[in-house]
TIBA-892662 format. One line per 2 residues: number of its first residue (from 1); for each residue z, y, x of C-alpha. Coordinates in Angstrom, 1 decimal. Layout:
<pts>
NUM) Z:Y:X ~ ... .
</pts>
This chain:
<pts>
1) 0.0:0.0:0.0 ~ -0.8:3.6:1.2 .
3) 1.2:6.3:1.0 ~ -0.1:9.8:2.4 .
5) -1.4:8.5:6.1 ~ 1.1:6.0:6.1 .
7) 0.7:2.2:5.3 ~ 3.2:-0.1:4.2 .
9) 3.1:-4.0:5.6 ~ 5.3:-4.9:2.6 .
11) 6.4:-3.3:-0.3 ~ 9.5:-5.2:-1.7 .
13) 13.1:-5.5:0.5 ~ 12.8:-8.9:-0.4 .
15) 9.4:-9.0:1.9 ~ 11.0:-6.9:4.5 .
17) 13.7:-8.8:5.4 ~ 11.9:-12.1:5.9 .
19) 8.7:-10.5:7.6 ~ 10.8:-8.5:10.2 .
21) 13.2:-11.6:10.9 ~ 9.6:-13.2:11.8 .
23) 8.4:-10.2:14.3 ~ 12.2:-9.7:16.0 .
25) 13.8:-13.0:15.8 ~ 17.1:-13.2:17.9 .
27) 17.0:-9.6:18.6 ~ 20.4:-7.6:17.2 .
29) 19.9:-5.3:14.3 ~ 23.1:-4.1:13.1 .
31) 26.7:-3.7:14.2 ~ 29.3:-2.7:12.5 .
33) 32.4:-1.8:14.2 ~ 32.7:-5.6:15.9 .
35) 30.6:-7.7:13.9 ~ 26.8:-8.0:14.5 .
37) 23.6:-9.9:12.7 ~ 20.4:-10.6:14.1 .
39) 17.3:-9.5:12.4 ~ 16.6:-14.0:12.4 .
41) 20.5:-14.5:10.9 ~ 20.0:-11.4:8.5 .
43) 17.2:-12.7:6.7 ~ 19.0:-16.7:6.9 .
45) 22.2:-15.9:5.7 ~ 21.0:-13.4:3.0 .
47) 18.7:-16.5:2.0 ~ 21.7:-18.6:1.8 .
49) 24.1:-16.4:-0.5 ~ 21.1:-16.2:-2.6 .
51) 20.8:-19.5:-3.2 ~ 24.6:-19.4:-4.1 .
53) 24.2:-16.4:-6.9 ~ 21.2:-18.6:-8.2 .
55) 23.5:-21.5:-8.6 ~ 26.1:-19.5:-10.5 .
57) 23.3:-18.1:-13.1 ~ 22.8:-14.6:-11.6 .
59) 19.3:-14.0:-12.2 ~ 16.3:-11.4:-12.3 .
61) 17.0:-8.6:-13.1 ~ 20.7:-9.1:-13.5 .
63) 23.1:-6.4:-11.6 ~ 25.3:-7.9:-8.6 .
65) 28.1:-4.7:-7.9 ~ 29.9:-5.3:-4.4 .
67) 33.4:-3.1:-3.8 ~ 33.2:-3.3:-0.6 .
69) 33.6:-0.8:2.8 ~ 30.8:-1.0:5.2 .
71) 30.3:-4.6:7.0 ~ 27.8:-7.2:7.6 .
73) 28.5:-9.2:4.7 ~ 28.3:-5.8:2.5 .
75) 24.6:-5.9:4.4 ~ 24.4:-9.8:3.5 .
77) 24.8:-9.9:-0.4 ~ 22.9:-6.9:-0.3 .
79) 19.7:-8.7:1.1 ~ 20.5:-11.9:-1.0 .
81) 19.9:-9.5:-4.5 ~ 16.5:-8.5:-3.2 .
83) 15.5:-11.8:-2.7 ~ 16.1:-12.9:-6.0 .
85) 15.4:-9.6:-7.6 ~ 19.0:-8.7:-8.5 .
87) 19.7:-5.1:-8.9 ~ 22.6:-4.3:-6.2 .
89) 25.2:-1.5:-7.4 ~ 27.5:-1.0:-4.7 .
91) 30.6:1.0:-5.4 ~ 32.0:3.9:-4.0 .
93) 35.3:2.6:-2.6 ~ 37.4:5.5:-3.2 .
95) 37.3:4.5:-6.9 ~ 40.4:3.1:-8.3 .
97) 41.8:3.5:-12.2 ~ 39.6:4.9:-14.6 .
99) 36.7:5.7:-12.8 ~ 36.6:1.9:-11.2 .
101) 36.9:0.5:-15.0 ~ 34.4:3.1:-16.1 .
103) 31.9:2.4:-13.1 ~ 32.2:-1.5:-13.4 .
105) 31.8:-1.6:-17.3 ~ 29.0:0.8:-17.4 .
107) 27.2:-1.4:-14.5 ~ 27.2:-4.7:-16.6 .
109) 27.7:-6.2:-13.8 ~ 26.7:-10.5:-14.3 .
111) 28.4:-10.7:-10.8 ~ 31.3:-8.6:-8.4 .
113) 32.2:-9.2:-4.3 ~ 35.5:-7.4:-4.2 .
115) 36.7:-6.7:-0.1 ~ 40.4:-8.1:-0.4 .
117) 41.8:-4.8:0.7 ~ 40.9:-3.8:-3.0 .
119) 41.4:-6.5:-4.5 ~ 44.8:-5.0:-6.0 .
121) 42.9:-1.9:-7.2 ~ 40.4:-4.1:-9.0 .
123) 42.6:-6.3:-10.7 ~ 44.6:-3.4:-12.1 .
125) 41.9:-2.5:-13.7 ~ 40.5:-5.8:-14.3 .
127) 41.6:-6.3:-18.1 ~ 40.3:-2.9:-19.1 .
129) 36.5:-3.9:-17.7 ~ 34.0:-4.7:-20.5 .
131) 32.2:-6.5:-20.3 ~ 34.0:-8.3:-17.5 .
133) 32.0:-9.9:-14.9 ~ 31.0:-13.9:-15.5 .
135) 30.9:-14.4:-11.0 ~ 33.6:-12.6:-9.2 .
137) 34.3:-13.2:-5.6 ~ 36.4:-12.4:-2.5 .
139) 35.5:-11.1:0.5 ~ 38.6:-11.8:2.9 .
141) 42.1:-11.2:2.1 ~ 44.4:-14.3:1.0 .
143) 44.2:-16.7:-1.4 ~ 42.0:-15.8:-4.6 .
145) 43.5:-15.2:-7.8 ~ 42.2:-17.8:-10.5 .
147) 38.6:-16.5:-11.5 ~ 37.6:-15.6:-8.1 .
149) 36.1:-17.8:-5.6 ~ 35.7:-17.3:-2.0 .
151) 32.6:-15.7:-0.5 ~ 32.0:-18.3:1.7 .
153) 31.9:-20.6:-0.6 ~ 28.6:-18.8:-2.4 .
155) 26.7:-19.2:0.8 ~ 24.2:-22.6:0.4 .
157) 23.6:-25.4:3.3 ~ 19.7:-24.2:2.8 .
159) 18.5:-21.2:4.4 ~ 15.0:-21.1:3.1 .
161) 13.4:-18.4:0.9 ~ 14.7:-18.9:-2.7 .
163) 11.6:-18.8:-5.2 ~ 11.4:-15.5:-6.7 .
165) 8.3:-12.8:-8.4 ~ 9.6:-9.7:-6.9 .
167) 7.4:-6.8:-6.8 ~ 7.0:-3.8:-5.6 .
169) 7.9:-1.5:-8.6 ~ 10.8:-3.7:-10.1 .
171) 14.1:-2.6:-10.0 ~ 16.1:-3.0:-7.5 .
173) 19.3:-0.9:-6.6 ~ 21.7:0.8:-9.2 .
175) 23.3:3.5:-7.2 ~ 26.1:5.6:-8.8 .
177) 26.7:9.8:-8.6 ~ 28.3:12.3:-9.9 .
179) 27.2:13.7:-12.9 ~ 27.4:17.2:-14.5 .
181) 28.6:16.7:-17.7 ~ 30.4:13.6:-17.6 .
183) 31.6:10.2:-15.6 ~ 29.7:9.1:-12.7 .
185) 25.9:7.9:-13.8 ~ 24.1:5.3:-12.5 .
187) 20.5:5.6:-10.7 ~ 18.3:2.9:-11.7 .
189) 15.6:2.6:-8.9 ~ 13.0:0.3:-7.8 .
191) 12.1:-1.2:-4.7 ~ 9.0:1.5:-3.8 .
193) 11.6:3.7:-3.9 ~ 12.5:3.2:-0.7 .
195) 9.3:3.2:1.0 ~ 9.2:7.1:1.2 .
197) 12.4:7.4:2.9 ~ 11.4:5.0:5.4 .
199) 7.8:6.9:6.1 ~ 9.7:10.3:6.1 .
201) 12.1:9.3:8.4 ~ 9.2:8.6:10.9 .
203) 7.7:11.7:10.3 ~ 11.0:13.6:11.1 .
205) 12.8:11.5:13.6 ~ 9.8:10.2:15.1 .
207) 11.3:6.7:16.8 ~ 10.2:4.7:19.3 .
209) 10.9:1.5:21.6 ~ 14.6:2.0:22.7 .
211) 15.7:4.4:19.8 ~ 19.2:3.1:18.3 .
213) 20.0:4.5:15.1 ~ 24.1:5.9:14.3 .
215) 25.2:5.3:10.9 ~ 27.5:7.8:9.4 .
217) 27.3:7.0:6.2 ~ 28.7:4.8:3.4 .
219) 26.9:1.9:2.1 ~ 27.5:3.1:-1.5 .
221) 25.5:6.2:-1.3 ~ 21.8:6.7:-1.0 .
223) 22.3:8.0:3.6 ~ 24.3:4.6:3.7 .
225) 21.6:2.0:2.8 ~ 18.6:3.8:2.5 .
227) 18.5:5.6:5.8 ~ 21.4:3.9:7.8 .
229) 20.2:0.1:7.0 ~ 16.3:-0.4:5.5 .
231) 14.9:2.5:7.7 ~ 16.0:1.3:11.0 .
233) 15.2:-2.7:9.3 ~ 11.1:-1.3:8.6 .
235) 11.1:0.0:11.8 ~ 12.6:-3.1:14.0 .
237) 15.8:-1.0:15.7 ~ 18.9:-1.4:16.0 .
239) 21.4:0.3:13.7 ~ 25.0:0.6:14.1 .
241) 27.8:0.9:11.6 ~ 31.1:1.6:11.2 .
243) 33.5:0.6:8.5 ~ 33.8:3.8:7.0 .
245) 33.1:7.4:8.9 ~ 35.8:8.4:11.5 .
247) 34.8:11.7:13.2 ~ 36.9:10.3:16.3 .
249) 34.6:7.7:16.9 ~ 31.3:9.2:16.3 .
251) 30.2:10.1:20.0 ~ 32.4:6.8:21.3 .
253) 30.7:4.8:19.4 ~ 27.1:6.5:20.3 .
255) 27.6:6.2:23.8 ~ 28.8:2.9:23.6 .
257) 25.4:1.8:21.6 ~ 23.0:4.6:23.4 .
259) 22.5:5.9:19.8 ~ 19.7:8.3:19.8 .
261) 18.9:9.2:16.3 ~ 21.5:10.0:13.1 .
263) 21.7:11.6:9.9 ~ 24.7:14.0:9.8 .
265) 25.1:15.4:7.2 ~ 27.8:19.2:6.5 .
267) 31.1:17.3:4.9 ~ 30.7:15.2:8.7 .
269) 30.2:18.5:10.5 ~ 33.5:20.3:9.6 .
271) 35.7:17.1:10.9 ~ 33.7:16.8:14.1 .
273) 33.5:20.6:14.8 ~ 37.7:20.5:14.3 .
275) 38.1:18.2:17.0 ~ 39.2:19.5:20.3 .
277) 36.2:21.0:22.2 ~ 35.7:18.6:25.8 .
279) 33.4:19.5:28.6 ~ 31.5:16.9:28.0 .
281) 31.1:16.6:24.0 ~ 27.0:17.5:25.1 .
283) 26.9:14.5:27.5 ~ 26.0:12.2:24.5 .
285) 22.7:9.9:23.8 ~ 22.2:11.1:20.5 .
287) 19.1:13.9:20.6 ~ 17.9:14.3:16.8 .
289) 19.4:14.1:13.6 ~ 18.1:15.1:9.8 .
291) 21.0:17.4:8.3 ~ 21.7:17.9:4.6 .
293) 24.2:21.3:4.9 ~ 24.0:21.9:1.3 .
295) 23.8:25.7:2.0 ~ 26.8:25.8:4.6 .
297) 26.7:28.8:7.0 ~ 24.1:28.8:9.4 .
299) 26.6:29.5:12.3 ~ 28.3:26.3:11.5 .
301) 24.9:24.2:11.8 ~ 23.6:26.3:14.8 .
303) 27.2:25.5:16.4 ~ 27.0:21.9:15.7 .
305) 23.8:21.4:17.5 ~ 24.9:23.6:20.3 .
307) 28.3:21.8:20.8 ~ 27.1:18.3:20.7 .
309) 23.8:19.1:22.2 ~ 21.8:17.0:19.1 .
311) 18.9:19.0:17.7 ~ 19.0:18.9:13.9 .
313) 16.5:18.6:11.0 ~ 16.9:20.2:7.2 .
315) 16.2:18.0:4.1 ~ 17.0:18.5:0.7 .
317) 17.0:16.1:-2.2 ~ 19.2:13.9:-4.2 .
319) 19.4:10.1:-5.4 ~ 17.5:10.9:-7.8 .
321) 14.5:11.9:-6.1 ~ 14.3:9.0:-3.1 .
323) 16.4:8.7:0.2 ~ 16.0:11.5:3.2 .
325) 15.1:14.3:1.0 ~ 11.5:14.7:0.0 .
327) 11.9:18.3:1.1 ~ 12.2:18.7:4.9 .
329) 11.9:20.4:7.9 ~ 9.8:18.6:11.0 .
331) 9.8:18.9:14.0 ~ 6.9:21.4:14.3 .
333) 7.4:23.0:11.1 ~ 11.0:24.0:10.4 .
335) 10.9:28.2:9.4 ~ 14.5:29.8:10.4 .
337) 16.6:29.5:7.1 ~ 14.2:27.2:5.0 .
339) 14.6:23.7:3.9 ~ 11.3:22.9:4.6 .
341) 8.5:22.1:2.3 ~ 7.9:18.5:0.6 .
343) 5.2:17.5:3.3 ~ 2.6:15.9:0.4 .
345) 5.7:13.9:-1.0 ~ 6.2:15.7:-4.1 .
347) 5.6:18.7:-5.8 ~ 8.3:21.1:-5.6 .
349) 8.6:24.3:-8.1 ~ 11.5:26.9:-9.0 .
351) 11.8:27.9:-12.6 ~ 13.9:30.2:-14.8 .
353) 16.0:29.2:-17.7 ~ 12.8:28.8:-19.7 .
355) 11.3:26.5:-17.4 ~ 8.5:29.3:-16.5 .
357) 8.4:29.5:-12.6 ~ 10.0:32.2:-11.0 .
359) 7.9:34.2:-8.7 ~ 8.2:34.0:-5.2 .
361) 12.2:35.4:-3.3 ~ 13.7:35.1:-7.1 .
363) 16.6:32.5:-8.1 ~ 16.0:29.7:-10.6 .
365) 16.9:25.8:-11.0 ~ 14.8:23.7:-8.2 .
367) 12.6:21.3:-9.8 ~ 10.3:18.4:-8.5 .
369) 7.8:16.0:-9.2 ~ 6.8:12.7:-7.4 .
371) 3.5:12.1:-6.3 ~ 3.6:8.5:-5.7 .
373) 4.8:5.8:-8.5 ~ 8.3:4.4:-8.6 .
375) 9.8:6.7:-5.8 ~ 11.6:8.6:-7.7 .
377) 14.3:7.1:-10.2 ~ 13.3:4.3:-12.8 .
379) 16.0:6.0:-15.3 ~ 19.3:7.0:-16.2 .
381) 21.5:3.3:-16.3 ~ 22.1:3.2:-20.6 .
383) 21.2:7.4:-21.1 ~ 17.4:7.2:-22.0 .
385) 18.6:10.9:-23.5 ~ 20.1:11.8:-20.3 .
387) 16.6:10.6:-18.5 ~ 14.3:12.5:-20.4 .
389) 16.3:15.5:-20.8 ~ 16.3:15.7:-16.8 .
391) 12.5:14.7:-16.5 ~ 11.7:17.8:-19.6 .
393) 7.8:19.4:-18.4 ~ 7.1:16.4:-16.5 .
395) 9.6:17.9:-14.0 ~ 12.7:16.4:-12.6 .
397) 15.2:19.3:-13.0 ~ 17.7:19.2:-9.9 .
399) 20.4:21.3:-11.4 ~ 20.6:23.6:-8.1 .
401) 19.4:26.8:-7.4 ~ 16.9:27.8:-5.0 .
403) 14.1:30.0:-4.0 ~ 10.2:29.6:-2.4 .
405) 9.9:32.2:-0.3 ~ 5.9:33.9:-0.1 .
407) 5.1:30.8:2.1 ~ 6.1:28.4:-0.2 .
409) 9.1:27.4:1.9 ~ 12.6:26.2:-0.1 .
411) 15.8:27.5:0.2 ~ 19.0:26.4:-1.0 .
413) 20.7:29.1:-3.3 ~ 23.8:27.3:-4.6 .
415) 24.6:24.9:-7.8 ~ 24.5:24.9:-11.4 .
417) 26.6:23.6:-14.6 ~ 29.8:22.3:-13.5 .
419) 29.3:20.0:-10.5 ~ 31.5:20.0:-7.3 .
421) 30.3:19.0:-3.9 ~ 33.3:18.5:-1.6 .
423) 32.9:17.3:1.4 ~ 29.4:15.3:0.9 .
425) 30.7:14.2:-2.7 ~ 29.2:14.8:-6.2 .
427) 32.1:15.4:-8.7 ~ 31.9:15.7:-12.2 .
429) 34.6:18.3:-13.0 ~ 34.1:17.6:-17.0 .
431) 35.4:13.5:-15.3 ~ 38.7:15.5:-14.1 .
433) 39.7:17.5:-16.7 ~ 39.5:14.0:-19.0 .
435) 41.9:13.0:-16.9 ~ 44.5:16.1:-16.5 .
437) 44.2:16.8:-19.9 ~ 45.4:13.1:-20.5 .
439) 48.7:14.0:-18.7 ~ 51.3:14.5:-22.1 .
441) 52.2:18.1:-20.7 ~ 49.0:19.5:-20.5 .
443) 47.5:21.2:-23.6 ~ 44.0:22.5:-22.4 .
445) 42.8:22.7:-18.8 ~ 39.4:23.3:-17.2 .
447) 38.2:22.1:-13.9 ~ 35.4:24.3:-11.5 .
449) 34.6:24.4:-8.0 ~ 36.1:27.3:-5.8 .
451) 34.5:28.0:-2.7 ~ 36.7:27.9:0.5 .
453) 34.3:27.9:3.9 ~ 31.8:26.2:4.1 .
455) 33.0:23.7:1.2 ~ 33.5:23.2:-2.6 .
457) 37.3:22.7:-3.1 ~ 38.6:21.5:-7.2 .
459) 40.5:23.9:-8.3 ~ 42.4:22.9:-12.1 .
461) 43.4:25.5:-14.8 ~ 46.1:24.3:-16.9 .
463) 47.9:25.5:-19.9 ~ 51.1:23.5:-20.3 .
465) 52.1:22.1:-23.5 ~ 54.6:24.9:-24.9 .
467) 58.5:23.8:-23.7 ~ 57.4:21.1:-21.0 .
469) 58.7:22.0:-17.4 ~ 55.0:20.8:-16.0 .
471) 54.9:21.6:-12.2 ~ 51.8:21.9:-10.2 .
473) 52.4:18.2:-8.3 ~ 53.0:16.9:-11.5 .
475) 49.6:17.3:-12.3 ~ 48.2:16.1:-9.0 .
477) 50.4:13.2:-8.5 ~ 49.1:12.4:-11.8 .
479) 45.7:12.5:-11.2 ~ 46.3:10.8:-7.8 .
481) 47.2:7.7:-9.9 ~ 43.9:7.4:-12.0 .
483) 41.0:8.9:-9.9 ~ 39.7:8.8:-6.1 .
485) 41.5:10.9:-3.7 ~ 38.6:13.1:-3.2 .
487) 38.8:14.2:-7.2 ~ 42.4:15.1:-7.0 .
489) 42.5:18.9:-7.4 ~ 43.5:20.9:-4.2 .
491) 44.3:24.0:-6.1 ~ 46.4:24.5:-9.9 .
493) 47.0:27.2:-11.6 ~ 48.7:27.5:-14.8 .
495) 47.8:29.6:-17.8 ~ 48.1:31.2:-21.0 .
497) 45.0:31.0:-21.9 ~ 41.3:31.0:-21.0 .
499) 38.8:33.2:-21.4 ~ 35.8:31.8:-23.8 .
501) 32.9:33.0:-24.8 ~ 32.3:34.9:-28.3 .
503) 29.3:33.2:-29.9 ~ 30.7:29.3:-29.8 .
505) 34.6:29.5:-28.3 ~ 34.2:27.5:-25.4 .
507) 36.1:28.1:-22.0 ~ 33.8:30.1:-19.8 .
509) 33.9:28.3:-16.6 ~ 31.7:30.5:-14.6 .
511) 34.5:33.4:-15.2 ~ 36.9:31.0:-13.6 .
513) 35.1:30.2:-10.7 ~ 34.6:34.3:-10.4 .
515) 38.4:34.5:-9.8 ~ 37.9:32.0:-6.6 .
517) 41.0:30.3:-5.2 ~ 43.2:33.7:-5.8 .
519) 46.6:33.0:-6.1 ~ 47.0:29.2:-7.0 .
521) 49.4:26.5:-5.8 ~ 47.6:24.8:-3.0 .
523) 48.7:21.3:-2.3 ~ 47.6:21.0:1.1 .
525) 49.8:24.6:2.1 ~ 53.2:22.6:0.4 .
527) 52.5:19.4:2.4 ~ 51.8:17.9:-1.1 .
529) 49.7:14.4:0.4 ~ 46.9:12.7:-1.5 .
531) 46.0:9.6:0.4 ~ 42.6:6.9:0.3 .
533) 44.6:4.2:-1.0 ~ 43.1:0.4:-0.7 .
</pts>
């Protein structure tokens, strides 16, 4: 199949796996922290956990879900679904409570691997999941509870290709993000929809014999299997992992390897940049990277690339619209400022709240449009609504603002509606006022994002119900208990009431986030600790 100049030797992960296990054999392809696979055993073992789902009914078609942090088994089940044609919907692993019951039930999951470090966080929530899934297994930990069988135990003595019709435009991953308006929604896409990513990550990164690819990512969102794992696969390299990101390790772990290309993206910026400065934080192997800053100061990114001595590329794009952003910068086209331009990818427009484009310097929503089948998403998992409201004109509406400038260059201008990005993660704020409004002593809240440097920061208005002594870590503990630790409000503030608008009554959110971080309680100033739990 041809896309633009480029053409692709296989079309399905299924194909992938099995034809570059043929061209690299013995040779290592990923590591993560100190396990490895071959690109022979990848495409073996994968075969033989297929065979075990097969045996336990999971078929076409059928959603697999894995809890799991970063490892080669994670990589393992992952293959085994595309060689069957299973849709794999890994899970963020920060979910716990009611976002992990939401996320599971809403999947439909015929089939869960659950990492035994979450194991307890699962079957807390195990009761509430509906429908529940029929195959549930354990990857480590001690013994399983009754339901639950052993990983090891699903992987077959045979380690040839399982039978399968898997083609290029079936589906094949389910990949969970925030949404705007409520709980996290699930990405449906198809197996072309990873080809672009892989073609665009040539054309921006340009590898070669001896490039080693650093993964910063997590395997749950689109940088962490998309770009970390299948591009470095298509292109025979060696990729290496670590369990989950650790800004300590980062240049240990890329000189130890001789990493030369990554994908950093801002949220991985800030943690690295706050490290003490060494002499020899330059003195590193890494020498290109692809950036998504989401619109953080230019100093910061300029500083970045200065400090660790890695030059760095712009993208823009989301889940939705296929993996290394179909708008980016290249190497010999990357205007001061600018995102870049789609590079025949897409077809990328700004237009105003009547969906009439903007003319050229002036704000509106970002919009695009594929221009190859199946690489952008199949749908919205159970919202058909949702789908076609976002795909209204025959244009996928982005929800973020930007601008073309006379050149027909993007720039990033900021976000719409009520979505958060902290630190690299979409948050639905409508998800966390469900649950501080569910706490007994709140009568009305609202949740927005509040700038505060380069980063979105959750910020929770509350009116207490009248005559309950509600404190400020009352509400976060609470919300520590039922969602991930990075949807736990930094910032409360109580009130007496809320602003709203005249013509329908409803709290108007954009006045809130006007008023900034001003003088709320701030967890982190009190020492008030919300910890990743697993």
């Amino acid at each position: 199949m041809r896309l633009k100049t480029h053409v692709a030797d296989v079309t399905t992960l299924r194909d992938l796996v099995r034809v570059r296990a043929a061209e690299h054999g013995d040779r290592e392809f990923a590591v993560v922290d100190d396990e490895s696979v071959t690109f022979a055993q990848a495409d073996s073992e994968a075969n033989r956990l297929a065979h075990g789902l097969l045996a336990r009914g999971v078929a076409k078609g059928d959603v697999v879900a894995t809890y799991l942090y970063n490892s080669v088994d994670h990589i393992l089940v992952w293959f085994a679904c595309a060689k069957i044609g299973a849709i794999w919907a890994p899970l963020n692993i920060a979910l716990r409570s009611h976002d992990l019951a939401h996320t599971v039930s809403d999947s439909r999951a015929t089939a869960v691997v659950v990492d035994g470090e979450l194991l307890p966080r699962y079957l807390e929530v195990r009761a509430g999941i509906e429908p529940r899934p029929r195959v549930e297994v354990l990857r480590g930990g001690g013994e399983p509870p009754p339901g639950f069988e052993r990983l090891a135990a699903l992987r077959a003595a045979t380690a040839a290709e399982p039978p399968a019709d898997v083609r290029w435009s079936d589906p094949a991953g389910l990949i969970y993000t925030g949404g705007t308006t409520g709980l996290p929604k699930g990405v449906l896409v198809a197996n072309m929809w990873y080809f672009p990513g892989i073609f665009r990550y040539a054309e921006m990164l340009r590898p070669g014999p001896g490039d080693v690819h650093l993964g910063n990512g997590q395997m749950c969102h689109t940088i962490g299997s998309a770009v970390d794992v299948v591009a470095p696969l298509y292109w025979g390299m060696k990729t290496v992992l670590t369990r989950w990101f650790d800004a300590n390790r980062v240049l240990e772990r890329a000189r130890e390897h001789g990493t030369t290309l990554s994908v950093v993206i801002g949220p991985a910026m800030v943690p690295m940049l706050a490290l003490p400065e060494l002499p020899d934080d330059a003195d590193n192997p890494l020498r290109l990277a692809a950036t998504g800053t989401g619109g953080a100061p230019r100093e910061l990114v300029d500083g970045f690339s200065r400090r660790f001595g890695i030059d760095l590329l712009e993208l823009y794009g989301q889940t939705e619209t296929g993996p290394l952003g179909c708008v980016s910068q290249r190497l010999d086209d990357r205007p001061y400022h600018s995102l870049g331009t789609a590079n025949g990818w897409a077809d990328v427009a700004v237009l105003d709240t009547d969906d009439l484009p903007c003319p050229a310097g002036e704000t509106g929503e970002i919009v695009l449009r594929p221009r190859f089948p199946r690489s952008f998403l199949l749908a919205y998992w159970g919202s058909p609504d949702r789908y076609v409201d976002a795909c209204r004109e025959l244009w996928f509406h982005t929800g973020d603002l930007g601008h073309l400038d006379e050149r027909g260059y993007l720039h990033f201008d900021g976000r719409m509606a009520h979505l958060i990005n902290r630190r690299g993660e979409r948050i639905s704020a409508f998800e966390v006022e469900q649950v501080v409004a569910a706490h007994p002593g709140v009568a009305r809240c609202a949740v927005v994002g509040v700038p505060v440097g380069t980063d979105e920061e959750i910020k929770a208005y509350v009116e207490p119900v009248a005559g309950v002594a509600l404190t400020e870590p009352d509400v976060v503990r609470f919300c520590a208990e039922r969602i991930a630790h990075f949807k736990v409000p930094r910032y409360v503030e109580f009130v007496e009431e809320f602003p709203v608008s005249v013509t329908k009554g409803e709290i108007e959110r954009h006045t809130l986030r006007a008023r900034g971080v001003g003088d709320a309680w701030d967890r982190e100033a009190v020492g008030v600790k919300v910890r990743r739990k697993v």
